[in-house]
Backbone bond lengths (Angstrom), bond angles and torsions (degrees), N, CA, C in turn:
res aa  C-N    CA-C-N  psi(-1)  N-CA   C-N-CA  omega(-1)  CA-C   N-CA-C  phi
1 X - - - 1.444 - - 1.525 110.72 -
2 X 1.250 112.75 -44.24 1.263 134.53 167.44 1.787 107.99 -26.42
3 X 1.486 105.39 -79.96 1.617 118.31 167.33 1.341 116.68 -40.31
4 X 1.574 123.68 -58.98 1.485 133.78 -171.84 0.945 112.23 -55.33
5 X 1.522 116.05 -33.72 1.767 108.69 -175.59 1.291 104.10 143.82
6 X 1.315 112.35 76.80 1.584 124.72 157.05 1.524 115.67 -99.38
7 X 1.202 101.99 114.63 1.870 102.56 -173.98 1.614 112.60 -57.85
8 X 1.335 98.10 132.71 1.650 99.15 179.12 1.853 105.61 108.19
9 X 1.060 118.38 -20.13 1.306 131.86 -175.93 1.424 122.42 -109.76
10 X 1.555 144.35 136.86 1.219 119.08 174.12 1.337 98.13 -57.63
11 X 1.724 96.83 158.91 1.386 95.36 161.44 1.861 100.57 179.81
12 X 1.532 113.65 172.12 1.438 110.04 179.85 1.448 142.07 -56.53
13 X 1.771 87.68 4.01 1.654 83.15 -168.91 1.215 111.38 103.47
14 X 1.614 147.58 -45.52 0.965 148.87 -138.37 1.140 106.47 -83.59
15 X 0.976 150.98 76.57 1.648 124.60 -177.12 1.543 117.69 -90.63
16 X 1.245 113.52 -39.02 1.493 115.14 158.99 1.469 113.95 -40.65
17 X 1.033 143.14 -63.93 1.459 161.21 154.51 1.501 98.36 -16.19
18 X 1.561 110.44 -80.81 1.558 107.99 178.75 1.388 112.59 -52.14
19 X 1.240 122.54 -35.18 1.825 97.30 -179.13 1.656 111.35 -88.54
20 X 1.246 122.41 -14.84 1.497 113.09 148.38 1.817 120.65 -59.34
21 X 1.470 87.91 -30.16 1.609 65.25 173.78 1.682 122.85 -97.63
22 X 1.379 123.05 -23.71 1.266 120.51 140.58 1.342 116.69 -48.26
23 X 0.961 153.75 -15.52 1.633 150.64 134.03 1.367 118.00 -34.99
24 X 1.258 101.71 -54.22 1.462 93.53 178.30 1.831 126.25 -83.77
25 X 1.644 104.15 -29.12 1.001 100.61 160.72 1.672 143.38 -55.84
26 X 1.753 96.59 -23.19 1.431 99.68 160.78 1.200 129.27 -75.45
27 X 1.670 106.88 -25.72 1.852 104.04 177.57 1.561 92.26 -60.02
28 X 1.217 123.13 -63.62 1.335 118.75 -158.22 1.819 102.92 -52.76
29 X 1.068 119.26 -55.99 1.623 92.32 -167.65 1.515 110.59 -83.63
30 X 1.558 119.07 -5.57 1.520 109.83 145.34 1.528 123.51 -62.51
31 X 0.987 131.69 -33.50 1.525 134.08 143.21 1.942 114.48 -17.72
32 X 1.381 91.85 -69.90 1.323 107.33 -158.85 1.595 109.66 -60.84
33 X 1.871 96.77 -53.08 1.705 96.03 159.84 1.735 134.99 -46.14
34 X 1.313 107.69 -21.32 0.894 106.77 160.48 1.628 141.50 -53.15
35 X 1.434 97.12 -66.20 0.912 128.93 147.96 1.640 130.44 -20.99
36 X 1.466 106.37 -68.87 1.523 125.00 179.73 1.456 101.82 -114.08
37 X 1.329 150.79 49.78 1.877 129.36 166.83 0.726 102.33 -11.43
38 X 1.305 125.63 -89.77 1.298 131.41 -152.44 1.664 122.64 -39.24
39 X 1.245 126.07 -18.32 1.127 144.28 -166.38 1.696 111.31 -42.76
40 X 0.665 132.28 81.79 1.805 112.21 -168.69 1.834 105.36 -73.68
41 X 1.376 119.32 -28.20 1.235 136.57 -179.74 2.148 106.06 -42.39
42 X 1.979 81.99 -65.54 1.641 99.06 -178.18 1.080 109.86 -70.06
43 X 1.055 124.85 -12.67 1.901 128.38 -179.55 1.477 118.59 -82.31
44 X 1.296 110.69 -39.65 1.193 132.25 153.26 1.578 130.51 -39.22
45 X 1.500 91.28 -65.36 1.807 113.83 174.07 1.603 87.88 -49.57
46 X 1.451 117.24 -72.71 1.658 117.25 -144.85 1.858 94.71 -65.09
47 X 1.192 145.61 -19.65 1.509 139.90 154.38 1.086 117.28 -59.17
48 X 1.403 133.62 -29.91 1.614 136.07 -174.55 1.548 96.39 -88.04
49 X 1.821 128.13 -41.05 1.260 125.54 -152.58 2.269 85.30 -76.61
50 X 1.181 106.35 -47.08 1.470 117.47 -173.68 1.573 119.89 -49.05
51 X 1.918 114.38 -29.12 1.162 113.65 -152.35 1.861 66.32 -104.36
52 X 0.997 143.33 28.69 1.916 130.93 -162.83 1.627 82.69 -137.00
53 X 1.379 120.07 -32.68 1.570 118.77 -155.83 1.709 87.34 -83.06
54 X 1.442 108.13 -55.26 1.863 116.01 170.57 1.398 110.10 -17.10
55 X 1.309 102.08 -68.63 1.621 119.85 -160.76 1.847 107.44 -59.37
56 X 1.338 109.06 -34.27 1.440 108.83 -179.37 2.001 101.17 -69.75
57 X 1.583 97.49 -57.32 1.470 105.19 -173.81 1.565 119.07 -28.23
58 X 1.553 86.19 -50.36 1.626 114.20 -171.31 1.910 98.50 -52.84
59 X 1.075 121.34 -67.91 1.758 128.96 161.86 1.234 106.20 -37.71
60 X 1.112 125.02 -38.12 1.647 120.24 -150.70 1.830 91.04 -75.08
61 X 1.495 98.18 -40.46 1.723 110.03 -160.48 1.499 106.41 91.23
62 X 1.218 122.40 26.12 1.936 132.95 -173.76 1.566 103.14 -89.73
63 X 1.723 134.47 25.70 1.241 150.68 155.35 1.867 110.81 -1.68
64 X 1.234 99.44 -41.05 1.443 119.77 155.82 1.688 137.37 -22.37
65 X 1.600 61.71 -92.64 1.586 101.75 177.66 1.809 111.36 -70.89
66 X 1.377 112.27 -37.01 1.454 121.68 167.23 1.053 121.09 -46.02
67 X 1.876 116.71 -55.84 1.764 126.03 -178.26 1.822 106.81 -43.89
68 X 1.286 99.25 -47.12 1.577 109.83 -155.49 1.684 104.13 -86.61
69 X 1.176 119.87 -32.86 1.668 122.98 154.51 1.662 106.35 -36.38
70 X 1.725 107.29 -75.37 1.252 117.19 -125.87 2.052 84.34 -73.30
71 X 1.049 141.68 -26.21 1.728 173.19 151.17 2.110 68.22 -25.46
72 X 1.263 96.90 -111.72 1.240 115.50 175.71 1.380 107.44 10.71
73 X 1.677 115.44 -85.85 1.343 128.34 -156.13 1.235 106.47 -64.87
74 X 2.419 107.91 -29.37 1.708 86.40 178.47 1.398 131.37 -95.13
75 X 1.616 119.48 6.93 1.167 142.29 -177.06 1.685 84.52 -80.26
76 X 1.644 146.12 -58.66 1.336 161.49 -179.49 1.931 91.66 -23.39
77 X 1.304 90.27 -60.24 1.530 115.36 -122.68 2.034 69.58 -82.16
78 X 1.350 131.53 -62.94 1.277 116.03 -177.25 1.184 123.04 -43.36
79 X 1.556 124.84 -41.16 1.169 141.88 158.84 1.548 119.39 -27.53
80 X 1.206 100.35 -50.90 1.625 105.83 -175.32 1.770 98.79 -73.26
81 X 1.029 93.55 -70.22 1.499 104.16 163.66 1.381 104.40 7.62
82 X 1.529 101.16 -87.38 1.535 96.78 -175.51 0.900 135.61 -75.26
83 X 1.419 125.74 -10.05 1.359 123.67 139.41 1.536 137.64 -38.26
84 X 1.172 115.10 -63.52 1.280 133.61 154.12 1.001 148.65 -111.07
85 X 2.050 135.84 61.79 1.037 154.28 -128.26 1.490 91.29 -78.38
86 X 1.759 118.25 144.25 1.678 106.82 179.27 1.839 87.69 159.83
87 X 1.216 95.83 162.97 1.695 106.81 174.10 1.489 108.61 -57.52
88 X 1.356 110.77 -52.87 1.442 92.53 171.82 1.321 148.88 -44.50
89 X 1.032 148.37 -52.95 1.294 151.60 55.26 1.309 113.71 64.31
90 X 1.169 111.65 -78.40 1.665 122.29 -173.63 2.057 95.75 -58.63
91 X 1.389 102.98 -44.82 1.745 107.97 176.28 1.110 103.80 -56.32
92 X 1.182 134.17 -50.34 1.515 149.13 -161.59 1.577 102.85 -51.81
93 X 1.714 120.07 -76.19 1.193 128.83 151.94 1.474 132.46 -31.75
94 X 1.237 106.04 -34.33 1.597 115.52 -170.37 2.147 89.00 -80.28
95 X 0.780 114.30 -56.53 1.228 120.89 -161.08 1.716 91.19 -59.21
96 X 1.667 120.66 -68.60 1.436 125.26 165.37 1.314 112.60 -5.15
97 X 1.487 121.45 -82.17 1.322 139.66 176.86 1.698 111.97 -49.87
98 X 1.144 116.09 -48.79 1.587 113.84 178.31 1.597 108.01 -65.95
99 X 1.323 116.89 -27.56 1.386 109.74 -171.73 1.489 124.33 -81.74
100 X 1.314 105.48 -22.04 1.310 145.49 178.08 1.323 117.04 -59.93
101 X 1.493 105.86 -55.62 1.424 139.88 -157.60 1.685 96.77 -79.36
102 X 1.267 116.08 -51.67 1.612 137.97 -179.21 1.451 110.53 -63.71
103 X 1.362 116.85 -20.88 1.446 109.87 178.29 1.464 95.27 -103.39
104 X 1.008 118.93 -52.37 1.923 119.15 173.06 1.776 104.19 -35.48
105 X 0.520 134.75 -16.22 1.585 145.12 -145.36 1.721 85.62 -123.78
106 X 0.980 108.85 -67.77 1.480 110.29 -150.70 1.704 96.63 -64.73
107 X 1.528 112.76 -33.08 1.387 113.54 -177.50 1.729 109.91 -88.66
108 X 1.288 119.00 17.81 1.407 128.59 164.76 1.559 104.45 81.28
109 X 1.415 116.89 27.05 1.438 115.19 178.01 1.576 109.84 -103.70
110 X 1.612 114.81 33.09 1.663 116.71 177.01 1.768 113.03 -10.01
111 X 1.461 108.29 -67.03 1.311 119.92 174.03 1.099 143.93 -7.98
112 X 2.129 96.73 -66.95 1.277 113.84 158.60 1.693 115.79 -78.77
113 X 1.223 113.34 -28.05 1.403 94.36 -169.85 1.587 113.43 -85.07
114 X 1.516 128.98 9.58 1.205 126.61 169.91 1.104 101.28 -99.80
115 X 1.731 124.04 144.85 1.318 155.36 -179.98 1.764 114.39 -58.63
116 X 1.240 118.43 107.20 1.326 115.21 -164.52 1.437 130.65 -173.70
């Protein structure tokens, strides 16, 4: 996805391409969570693949599709959390929530996007 077209990165241009293929990379490690919960590894992956899927959306103009990701990644990201309490993690969430918060905001929903 990275190559195809992750904004901010060289890359082919593709960006449609990259978020199909971050698409698919989430079925697959939603797969895997299945599989393993407990996983803190795959829990991880699917927050890094989400905050990469953002970045295309964000290009795409998919404002949409972004709200209900970024929800997604920070419900993910607590999850891991409790799995594995630690700075990492705690960044992981912190970032979730800030990213979240910035589009709530940006679409005039102050309300929701402040902590409360």
């Amino acid at each position: 996805a990275h190559v195809q077209g992750q904004p901010g990165l060289a890359n082919l241009g593709e960006v449609g391409g990259a978020a199909q293929s971050l698409g698919q990379a989430l079925a697959l490690v939603g797969r895997a969570i299945e599989l393993a919960p407990a996983s803190v590894d795959a829990g991880r992956a699917r927050v890094r693949l989400q905050g990469g899927l953002d970045s295309v959306l964000r290009a795409l103009g998919r404002e949409d599709e972004r709200e209900a990701l970024l929800a997604a990644q920070e419900r993910e990201a607590q999850r891991v959390l409790a799995l594995a309490p630690g700075p990492d993690t705690e960044l992981s969430l912190a970032l979730a929530i800030a990213n979240r918060a910035h589009l709530l905001a940006a679409r005039g929903r102050l309300a929701e996007a402040l902590p409360g």
